[in-house]
RODO-2510 file (C-alpha; in nm, 4 decimals, decimal comma):
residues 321
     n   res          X          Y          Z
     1     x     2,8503    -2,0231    -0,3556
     2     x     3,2288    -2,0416    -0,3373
     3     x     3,2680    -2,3686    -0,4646
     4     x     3,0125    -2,2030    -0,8015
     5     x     3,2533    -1,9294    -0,8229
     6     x     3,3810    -2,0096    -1,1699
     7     x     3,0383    -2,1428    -1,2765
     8     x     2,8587    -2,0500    -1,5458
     9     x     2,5333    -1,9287    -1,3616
    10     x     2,7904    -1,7130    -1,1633
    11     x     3,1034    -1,5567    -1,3105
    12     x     2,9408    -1,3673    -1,5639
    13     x     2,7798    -1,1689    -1,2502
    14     x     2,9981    -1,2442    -0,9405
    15     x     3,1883    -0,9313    -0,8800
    16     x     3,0142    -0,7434    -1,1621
    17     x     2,7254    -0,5802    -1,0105
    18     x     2,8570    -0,4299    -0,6791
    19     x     3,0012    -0,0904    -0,7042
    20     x     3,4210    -0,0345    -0,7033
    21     x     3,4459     0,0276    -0,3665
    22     x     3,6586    -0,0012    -0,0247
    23     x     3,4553    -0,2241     0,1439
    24     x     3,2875    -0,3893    -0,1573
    25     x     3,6223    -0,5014    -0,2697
    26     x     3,7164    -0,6243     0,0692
    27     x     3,4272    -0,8338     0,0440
    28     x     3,5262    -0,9584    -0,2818
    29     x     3,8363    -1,0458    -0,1740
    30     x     3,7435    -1,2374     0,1914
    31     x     3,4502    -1,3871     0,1265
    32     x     3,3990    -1,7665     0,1988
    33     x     2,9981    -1,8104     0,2276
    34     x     2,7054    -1,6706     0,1130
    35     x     2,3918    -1,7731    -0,0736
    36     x     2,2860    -1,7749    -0,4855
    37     x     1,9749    -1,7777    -0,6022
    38     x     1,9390    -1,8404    -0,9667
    39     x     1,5632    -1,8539    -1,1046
    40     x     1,5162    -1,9793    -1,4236
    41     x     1,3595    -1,8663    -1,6611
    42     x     0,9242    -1,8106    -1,6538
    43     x     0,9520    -1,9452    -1,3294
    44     x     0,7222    -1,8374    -1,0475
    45     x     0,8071    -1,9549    -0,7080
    46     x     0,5694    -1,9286    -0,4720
    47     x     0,7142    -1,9639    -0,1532
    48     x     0,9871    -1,6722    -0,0143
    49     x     1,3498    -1,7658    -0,0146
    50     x     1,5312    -1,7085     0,3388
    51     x     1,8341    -1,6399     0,4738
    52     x     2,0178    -1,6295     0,7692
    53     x     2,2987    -1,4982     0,8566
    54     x     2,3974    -1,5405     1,2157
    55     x     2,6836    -1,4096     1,4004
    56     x     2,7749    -1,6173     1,7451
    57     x     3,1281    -1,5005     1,7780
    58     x     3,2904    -1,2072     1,9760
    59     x     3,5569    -0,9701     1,7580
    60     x     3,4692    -1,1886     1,4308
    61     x     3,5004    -1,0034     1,1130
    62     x     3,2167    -1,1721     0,8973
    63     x     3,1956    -1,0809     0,4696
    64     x     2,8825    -1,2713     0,3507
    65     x     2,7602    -1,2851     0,0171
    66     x     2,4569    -1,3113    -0,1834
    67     x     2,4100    -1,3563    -0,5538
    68     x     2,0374    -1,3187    -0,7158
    69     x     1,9746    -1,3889    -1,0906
    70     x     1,6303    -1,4387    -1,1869
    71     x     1,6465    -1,4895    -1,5770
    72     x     1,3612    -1,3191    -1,8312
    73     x     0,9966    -1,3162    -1,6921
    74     x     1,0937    -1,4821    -1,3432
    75     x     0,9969    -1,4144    -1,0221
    76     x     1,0662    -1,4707    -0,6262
    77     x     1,0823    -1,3232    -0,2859
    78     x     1,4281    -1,3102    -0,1201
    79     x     1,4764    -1,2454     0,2319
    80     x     1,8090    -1,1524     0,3873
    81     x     1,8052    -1,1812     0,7604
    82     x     2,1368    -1,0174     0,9659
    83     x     2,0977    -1,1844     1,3085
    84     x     2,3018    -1,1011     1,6192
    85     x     2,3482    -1,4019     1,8639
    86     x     2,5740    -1,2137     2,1108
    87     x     2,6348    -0,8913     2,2925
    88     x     2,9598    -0,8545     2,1944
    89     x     3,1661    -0,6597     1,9085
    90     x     3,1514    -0,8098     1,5484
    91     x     3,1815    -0,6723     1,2250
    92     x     2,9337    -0,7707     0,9310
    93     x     3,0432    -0,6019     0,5983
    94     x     2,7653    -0,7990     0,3425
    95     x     2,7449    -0,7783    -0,0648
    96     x     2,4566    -0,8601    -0,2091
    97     x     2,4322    -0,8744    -0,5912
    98     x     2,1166    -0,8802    -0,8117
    99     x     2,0749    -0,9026    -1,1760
   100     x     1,6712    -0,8924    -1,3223
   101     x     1,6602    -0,9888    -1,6711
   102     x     1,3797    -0,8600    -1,9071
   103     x     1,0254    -0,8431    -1,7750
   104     x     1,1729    -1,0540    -1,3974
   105     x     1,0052    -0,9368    -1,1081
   106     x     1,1561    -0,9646    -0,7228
   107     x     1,0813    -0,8802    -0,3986
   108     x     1,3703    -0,8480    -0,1678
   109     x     1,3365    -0,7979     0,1843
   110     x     1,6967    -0,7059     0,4422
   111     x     1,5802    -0,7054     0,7948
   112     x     1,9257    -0,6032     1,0285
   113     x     1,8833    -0,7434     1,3818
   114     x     2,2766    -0,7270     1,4538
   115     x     2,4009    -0,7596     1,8316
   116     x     2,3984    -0,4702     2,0698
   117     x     2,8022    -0,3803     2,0180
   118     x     2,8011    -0,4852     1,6502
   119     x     2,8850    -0,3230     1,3056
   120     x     2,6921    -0,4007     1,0083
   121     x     2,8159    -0,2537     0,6761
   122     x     2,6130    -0,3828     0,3558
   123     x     2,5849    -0,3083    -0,0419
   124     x     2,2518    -0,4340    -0,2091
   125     x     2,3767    -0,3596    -0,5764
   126     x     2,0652    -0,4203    -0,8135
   127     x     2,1034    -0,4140    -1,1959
   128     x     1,7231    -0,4009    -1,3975
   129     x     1,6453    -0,5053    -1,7801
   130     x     1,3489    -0,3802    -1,9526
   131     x     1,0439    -0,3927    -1,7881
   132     x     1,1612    -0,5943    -1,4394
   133     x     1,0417    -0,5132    -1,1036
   134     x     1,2500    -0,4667    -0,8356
   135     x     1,0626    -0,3914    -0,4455
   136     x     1,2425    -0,4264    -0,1320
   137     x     1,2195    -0,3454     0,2181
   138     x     1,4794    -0,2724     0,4401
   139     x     1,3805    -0,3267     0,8186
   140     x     1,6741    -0,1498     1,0523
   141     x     1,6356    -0,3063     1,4062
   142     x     1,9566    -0,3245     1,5998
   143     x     2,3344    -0,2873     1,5921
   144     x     2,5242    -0,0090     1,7385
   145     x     2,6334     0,1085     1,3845
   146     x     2,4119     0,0160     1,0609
   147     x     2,4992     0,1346     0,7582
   148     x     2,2821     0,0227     0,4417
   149     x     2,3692     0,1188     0,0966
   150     x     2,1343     0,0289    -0,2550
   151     x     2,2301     0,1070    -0,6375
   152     x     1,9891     0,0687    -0,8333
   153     x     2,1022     0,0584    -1,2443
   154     x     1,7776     0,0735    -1,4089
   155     x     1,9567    -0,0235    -1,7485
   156     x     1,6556    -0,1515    -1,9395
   157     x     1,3343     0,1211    -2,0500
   158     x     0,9959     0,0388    -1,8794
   159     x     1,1750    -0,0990    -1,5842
   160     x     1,0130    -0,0441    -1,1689
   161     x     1,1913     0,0332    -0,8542
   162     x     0,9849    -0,0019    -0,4813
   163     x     1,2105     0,0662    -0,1916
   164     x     1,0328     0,1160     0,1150
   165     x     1,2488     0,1302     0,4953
   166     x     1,1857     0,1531     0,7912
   167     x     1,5083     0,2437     1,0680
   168     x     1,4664     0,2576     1,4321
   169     x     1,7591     0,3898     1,6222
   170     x     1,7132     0,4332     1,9855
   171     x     1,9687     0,4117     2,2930
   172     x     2,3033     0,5187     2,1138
   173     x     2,1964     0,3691     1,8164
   174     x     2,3542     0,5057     1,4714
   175     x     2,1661     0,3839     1,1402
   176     x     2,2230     0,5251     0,7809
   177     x     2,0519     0,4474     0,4729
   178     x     2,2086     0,5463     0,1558
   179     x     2,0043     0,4963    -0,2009
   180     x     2,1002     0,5630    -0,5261
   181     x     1,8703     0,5108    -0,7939
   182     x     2,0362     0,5731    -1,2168
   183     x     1,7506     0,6079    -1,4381
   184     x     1,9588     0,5178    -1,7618
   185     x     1,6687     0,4122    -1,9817
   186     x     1,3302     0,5713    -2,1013
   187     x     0,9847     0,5329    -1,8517
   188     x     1,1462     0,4444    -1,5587
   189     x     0,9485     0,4167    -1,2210
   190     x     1,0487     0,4698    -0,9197
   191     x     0,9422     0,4818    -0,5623
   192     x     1,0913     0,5570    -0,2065
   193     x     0,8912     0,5580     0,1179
   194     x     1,1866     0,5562     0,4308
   195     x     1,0185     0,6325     0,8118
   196     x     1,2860     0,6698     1,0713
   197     x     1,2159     0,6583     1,4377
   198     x     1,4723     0,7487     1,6972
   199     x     1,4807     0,7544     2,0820
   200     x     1,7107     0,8384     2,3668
   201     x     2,0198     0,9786     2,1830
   202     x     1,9859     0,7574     1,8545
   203     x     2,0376     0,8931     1,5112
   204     x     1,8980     0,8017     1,2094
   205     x     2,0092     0,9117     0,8141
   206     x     1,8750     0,9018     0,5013
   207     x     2,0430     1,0038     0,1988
   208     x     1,8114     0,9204    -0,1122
   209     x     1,9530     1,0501    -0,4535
   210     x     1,7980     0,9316    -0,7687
   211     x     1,9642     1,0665    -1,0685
   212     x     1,8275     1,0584    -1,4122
   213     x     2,0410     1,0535    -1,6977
   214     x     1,9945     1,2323    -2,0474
   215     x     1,8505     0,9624    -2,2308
   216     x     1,5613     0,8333    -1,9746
   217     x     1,3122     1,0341    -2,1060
   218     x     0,9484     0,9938    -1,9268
   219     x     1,0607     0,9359    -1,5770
   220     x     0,8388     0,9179    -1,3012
   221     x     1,0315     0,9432    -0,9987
   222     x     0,8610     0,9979    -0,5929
   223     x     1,0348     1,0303    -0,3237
   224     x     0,8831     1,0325     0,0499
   225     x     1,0942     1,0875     0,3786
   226     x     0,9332     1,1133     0,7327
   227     x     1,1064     1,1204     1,0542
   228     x     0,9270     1,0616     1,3857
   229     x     1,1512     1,1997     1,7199
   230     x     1,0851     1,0190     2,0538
   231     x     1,3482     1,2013     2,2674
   232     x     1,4732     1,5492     2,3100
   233     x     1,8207     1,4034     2,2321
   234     x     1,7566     1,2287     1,9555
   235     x     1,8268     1,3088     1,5398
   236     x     1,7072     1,2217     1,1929
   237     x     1,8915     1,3223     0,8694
   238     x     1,7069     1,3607     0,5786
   239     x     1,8379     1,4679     0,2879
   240     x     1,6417     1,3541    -0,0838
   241     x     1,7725     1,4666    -0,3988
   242     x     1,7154     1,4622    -0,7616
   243     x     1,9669     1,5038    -1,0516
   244     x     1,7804     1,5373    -1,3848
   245     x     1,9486     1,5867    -1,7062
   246     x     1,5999     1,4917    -1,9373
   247     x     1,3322     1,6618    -2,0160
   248     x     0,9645     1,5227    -2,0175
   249     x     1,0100     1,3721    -1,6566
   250     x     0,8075     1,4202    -1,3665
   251     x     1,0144     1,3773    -1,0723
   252     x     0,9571     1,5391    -0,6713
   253     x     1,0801     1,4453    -0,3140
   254     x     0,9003     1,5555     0,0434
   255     x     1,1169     1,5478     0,3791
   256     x     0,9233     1,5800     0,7429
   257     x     1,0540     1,4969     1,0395
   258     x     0,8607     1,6140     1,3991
   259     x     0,7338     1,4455     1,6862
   260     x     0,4236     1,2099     1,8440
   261     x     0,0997     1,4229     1,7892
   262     x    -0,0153     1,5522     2,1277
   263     x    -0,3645     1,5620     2,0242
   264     x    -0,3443     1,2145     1,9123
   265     x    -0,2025     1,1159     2,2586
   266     x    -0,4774     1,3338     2,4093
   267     x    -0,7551     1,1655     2,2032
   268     x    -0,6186     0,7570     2,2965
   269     x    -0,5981     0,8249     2,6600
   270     x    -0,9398     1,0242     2,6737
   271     x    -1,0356     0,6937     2,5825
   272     x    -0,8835     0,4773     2,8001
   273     x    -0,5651     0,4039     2,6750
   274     x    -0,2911     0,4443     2,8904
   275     x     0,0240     0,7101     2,7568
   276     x     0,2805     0,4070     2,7117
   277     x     0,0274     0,2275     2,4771
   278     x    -0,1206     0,4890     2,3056
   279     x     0,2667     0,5816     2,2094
   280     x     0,3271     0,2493     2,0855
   281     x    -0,0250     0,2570     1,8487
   282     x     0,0998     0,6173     1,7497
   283     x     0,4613     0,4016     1,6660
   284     x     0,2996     0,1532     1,4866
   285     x     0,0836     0,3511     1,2748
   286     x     0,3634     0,5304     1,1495
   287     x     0,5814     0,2679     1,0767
   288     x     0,2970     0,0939     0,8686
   289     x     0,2973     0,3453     0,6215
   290     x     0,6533     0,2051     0,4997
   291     x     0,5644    -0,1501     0,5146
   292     x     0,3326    -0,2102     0,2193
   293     x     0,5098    -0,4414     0,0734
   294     x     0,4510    -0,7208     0,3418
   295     x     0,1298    -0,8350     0,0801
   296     x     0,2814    -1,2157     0,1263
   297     x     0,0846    -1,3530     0,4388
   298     x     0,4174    -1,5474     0,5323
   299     x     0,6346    -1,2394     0,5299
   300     x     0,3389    -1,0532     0,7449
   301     x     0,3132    -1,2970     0,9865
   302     x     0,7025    -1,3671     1,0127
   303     x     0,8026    -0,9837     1,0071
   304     x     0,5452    -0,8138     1,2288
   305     x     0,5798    -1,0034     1,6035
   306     x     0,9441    -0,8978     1,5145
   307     x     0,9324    -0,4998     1,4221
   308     x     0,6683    -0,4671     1,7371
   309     x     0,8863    -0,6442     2,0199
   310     x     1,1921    -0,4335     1,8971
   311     x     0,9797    -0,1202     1,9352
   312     x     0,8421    -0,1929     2,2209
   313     x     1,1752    -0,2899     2,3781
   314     x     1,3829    -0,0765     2,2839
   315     x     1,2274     0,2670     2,2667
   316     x     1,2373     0,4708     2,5279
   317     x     0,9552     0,5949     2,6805
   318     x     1,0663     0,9802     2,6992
   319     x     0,8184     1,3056     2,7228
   320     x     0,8049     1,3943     2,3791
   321     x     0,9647     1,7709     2,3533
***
C-alpha cells in the first residue's frame, strides 16, 4: 500500500475517508504497511479477504492501514484480524478506510485478539453511495485497553448499515465501542445489535449515536444494546442515542444490561449439567444473538472455535450477584 500511495486506485481516497483526528492523523502520518483492497467493478468474489496483523515485539508502536474500495455493484468479505503474539506492552493505533460506490455491497469483519498488556486504538471510517450495503462485525477478545471507533457517512439515498459486536472484557479488561452512524440521504437503513460481557473487574462501553440529518427523510433506524454481568465487580456502559432533525423517520434504541438468569441455571443443572457449563451455554447463547452475520460457512467455522476458547478462558467463574 505505501508504495500505491500516489496511485490512482488510491489517492483519491487515502486520507480522505478517516475523520480529522489526533490519532487518525498520527496514523496518517507514520504509517508504513497496511493492506488495499480494490474490487472492481460487478465483481463478486466469493471467497473472504484476510488479514493479519500480528504484533511480536515488546514496547512497539504499530500504525497499520487498510484501504477498501469496491467500485459500483461489487461485492466482498473483508476480515481484519488484530493478533497479539506476546505478553508484553505494544501499542496498535489502526485506520481503516472504506469507500462503497453505488449499489456495492461488503461485509467487514474486525476481530481484536491483542496481547494481555497491549493497547489497541482503531478508526473503521466507512463512506456509502446509493443503495450499498455495508455489515460488519466487530469481535472484542483481548487487550488490556480496546478502543473501537466506526463512522458511518451514509452519503447516497437507499443505502444499508449492519453493525453487530460483540465485547468481552474480563480480568482488568477495558473495551469501548464508539459508533456513529450520519444518515445524510433519504431511506436510509440502519441496524445495531452490540452484547457486552464482562467478568472479574472488566468494563465494557458502548456509545452508539446515529444522527439523522434534515434532508434523510424516511429513515429507519434500530438500535439494540444488551449487557450481560458475570462478577459483582464488573461494569457495562451503555449509552444509545438518536439525533433527528427529519420528519417521516422511524427511529428507536433499547439498553439492558443484568445478569445470568438463575432460573435458567436452575433448569440446566436440574438436568444434569454441571454450574460451570451451564454458564458457558447461558454465555454462548447470548453472544449468538450478535453474531448473525457469520452466514459464510468459512467465517463460521474460522470465528467460532475462537470466540468460545476466549470465553471459556478467560471468564471468570464468579457467583453471579
Amino acid at each position: 500500500l505505501l508504495d500505491l500511495a500516489n496511485a490512482q486506485a488510491v489517492h483519491p481516497y487515502l486520507g480522505q475517508v478517516a475523520d480529522d483526528t489526533a490519532l487518525a492523523n498520527l496514523n496518517l502520518a507514520l504509517w508504513q504497511d497496511g493492506a488495499l483492497v480494490h474490487v472492481p467493478a460487478d465483481d463478486h468474489l466469493s471467497l473472504p479477504i484476510f488479514t493479519l496483523y500480528g504484533a511480536a515485539e515488546a514496547e512497539a508502536m504499530l500504525y497499520p492501514r487498510t484501504l477498501a474500495v469496491l467500485e459500483h455493484g461489487a461485492e466482498a468479505i473483508l476480515v481484519e484480524h488484530f493478533l497479539g503474539q506476546t505478553g508484553q506492552p505494544y501499542w496498535q493505533n489502526a485506520v481503516t478506510e472504506i469507500v462503497l460506490e453505488d449499489s456495492a455491497r461488503l461485509t467487514h469483519l474486525k476481530v481484536i485478539e491483542e496481547g494481555a498488556a497491549a493497547t489497541h486504538t482503531s478508526l473503521t471510517a466507512v463512506r456509502l453511495g446509493r443503495d450499498s450495503e455495508y455489515r460488519a462485525l466487530h469481535i472484542g477478545l483481548d487487550g488490556a485497553l480496546a478502543r473501537h471507533e466506526i463512522r458511518v457517512q451514509m452519503v447516497g439515498s437507499g443505502a444499508t448499515t449492519r453493525i453487530d459486536a460483540f465485547d468481552l472484557a474480563d480480568g482488568h479488561r477495558h473495551a469501548d465501542l464508539h459508533l456513529r452512524i450520519n444518515h445524510l440521504a433519504p431511506s436510509g437503513t440502519s441496524r445495531v445489535t452490540y452484547r457486552g460481557l464482562a467478568a472479574g473487574r472488566g468494563r465494557a462501553v458502548f456509545d452508539g449515536h446515529v444522527v439523522v440529518d434534515r434532508t434523510a427523510r424516511k429513515t429507519d433506524a434500530r438500535q439494540s444494546c444488551r449487557g450481560l454481568l458475570l462478577s459483582p465487580r464488573a461494569e457495562i456502559d451503555a449509552m444509545p442515542r438518536l439525533e433527528i432533525y427529519a420528519d417521516d423517520v422511524k427511529c428507536g434504541h433499547g439498553a439492558s444490561i443484568g445478569n445470568l438468569d438463575r432460573d435458567a441455571l436452575f433448569y440446566l443443572q436440574s438436568r444434569g449439567i454441571d454450574l460451570a457449563l451451564a454458564r458457558q451455554l447461558l454465555m454462548e447463547g447470548f453472544a449468538t444473538g450478535a453474531l448473525g452475520l457469520l452466514d459464510h460457512p468459512h467465517l463460521r467455522n474460522w470465528l467460532m472455535p475462537r470466540l468460545v476458547a476466549a470465553m471459556a478462558r478467560h471468564t471468570l467463574m464468579e457467583p453471579t450477584p
